[in-house]
C-alpha positions in Angstrom: 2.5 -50.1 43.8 3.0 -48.9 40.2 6.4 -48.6 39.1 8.4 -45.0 38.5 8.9 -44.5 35.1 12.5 -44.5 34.2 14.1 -41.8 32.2 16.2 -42.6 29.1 19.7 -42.2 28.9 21.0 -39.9 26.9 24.9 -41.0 25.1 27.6 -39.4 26.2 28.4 -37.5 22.8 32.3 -36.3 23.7 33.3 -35.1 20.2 30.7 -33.9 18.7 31.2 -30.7 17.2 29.5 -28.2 20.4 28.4 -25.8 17.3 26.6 -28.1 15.1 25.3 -30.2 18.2 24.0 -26.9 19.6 22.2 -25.6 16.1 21.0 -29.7 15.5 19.4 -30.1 18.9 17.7 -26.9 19.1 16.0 -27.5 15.7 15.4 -31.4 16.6 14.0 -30.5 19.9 11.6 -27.8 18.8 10.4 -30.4 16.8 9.9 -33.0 19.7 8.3 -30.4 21.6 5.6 -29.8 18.8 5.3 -33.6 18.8 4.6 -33.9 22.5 8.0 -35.7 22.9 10.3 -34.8 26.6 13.5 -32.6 26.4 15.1 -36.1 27.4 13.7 -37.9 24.2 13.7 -35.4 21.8 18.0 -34.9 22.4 17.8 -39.0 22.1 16.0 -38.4 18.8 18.8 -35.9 17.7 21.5 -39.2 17.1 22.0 -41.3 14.7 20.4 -44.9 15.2 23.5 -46.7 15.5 25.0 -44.3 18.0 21.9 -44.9 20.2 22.4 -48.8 19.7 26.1 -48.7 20.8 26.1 -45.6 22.8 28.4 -43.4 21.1 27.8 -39.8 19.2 27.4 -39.8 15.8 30.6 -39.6 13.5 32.2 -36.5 12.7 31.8 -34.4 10.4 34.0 -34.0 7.3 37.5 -32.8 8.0 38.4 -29.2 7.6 40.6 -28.5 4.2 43.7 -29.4 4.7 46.6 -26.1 4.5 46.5 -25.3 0.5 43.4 -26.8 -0.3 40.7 -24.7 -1.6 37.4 -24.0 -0.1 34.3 -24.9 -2.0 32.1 -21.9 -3.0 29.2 -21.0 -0.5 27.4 -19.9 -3.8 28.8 -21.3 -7.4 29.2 -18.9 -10.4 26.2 -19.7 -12.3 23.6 -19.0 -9.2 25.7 -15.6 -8.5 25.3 -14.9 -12.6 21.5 -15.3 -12.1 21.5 -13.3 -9.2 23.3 -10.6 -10.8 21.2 -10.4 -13.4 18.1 -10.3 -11.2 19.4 -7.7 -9.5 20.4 -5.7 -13.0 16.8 -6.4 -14.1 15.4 -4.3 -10.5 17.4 -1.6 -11.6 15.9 -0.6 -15.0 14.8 2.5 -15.2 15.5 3.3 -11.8 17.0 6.9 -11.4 18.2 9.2 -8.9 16.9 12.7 -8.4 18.7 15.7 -6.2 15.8 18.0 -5.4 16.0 20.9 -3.4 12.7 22.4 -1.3 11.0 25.0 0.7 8.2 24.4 3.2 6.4 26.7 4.3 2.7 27.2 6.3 0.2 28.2 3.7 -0.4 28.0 0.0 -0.5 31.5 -0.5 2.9 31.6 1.0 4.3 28.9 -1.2 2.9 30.6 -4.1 4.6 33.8 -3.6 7.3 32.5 -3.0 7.0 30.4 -6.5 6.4 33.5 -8.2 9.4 35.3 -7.2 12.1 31.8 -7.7 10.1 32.8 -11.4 10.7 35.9 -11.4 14.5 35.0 -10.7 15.1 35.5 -7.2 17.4 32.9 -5.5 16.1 29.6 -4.5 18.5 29.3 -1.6 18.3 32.3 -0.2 14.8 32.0 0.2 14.8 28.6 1.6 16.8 29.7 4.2 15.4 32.9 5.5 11.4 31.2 4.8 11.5 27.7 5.0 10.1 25.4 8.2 12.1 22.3 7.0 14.9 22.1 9.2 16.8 19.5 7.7 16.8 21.7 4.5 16.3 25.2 5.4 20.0 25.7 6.2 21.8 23.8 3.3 19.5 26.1 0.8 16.8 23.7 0.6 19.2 20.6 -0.6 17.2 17.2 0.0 19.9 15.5 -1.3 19.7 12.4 -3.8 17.4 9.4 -3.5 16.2 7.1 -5.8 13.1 6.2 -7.8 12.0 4.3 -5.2 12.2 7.0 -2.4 9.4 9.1 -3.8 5.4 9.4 -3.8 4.4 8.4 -6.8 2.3 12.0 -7.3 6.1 13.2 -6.4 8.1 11.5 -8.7 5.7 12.3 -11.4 5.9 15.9 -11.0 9.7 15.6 -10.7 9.9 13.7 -14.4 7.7 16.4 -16.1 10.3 18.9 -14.6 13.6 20.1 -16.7 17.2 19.7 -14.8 17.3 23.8 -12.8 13.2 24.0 -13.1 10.5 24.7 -9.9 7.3 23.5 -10.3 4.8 25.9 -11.0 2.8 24.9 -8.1 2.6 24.6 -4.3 2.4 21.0 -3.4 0.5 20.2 -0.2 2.6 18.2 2.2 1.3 16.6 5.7 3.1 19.5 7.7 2.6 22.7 5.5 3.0 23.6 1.6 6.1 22.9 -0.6 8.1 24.6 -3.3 10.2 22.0 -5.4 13.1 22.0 -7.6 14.4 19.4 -9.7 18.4 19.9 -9.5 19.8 16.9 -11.0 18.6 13.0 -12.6 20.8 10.2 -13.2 20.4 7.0 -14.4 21.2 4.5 -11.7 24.2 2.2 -13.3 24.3 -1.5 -11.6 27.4 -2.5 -10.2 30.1 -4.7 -11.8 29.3 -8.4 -11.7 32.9 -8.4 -9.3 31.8 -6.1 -7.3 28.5 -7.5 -6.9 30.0 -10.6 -6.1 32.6 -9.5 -3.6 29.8 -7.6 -1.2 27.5 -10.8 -1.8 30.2 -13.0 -1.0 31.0 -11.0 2.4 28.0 -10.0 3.8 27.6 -6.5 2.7 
């Protein structure tokens, strides 16, 4: 009669930190799995040699810092400088752009309506008494700001030939109608301060 395999047994582990245990096995076991190795094995696996010899847990980590003792840096100066400067580096001439807009069904519409901005009637006004773009249409046609980024390419060229005030002489065919644009403001995007950069890197933000 052939004999039941027997199982291993697995340490009793008692101090081991239940965080790093948890985050080690699951990593250590995934890897077992891959490997064709059993749950059983694969936490075996996950201790030290000497602990499997003598069956204890591995030792313990190193000590928390002592009251007035300072923490060591997740990140030291020099990396965060080189991340800073990677980040002022993205930012070159980036800008931001406030834009307001009026959509409306048809070119001939938009065009009209381009002629009389032109011919100085109020930009506002007729964005809200014409225009289908809801999110606009009641603040005047007021996109708000976004950045470089933010923008067609085809938009944000027409938006750098344009003066600060100026309406594109055009309608612009968008996917739900036509569009009347005017460049309100641009601003080069300034980088934050290296502190500041550090202090939202630093905490998450």
């Amino acid at each position: 009669m052939a004999r039941r395999a027997q199982q291993p047994v697995v340490p009793a582990v008692p101090y081991l930190n239940v965080v790093q245990a948890d985050v080690r096995a699951r990593s250590i076991a995934a890897a077992a799995r891959a490997a064709g190795l059993s749950a059983g094995l694969s936490l075996l696996v996950a201790l030290p040699a000497d602990a499997q010899s003598q069956g204890q847990g591995p030792a313990p980590g190193p000590e928390p810092a002592a009251a007035g003792e300072r923490a060591q840096p997740i990140l030291d100066d020099a990396t965060l400088r080189r991340e800073y400067e990677a980040y002022r580096v993205s930012l070159e001439g980036m800008r931001v752009y406030r834009v307001s807009y009026i959509r409306v069904p048809t070119e001939t519409q938009a065009g009209d309506l381009i002629a009389r901005i032109r011919s100085g009637a109020d930009f506002a006004t007729l964005a809200r008494r014409y225009s289908t773009h809801e999110e606009s249409s009641g603040k005047g046609g007021e996109l708000g700001s976004h950045a470089s980024c933010k923008w067609a390419k085809s938009t944000l060229e027409m938006l750098d030939s344009l003066k600060r005030g100026q309406t594109w002489t055009r309608p612009v065919k968008g996917t739900h109608g036509w569009g009347v644009y005017r460049l309100d403001t641009v601003t080069p995007i300034e980088p934050r301060s290296f502190a500041r950069y550090r202090h939202e890197l630093l905490s998450g933000k």
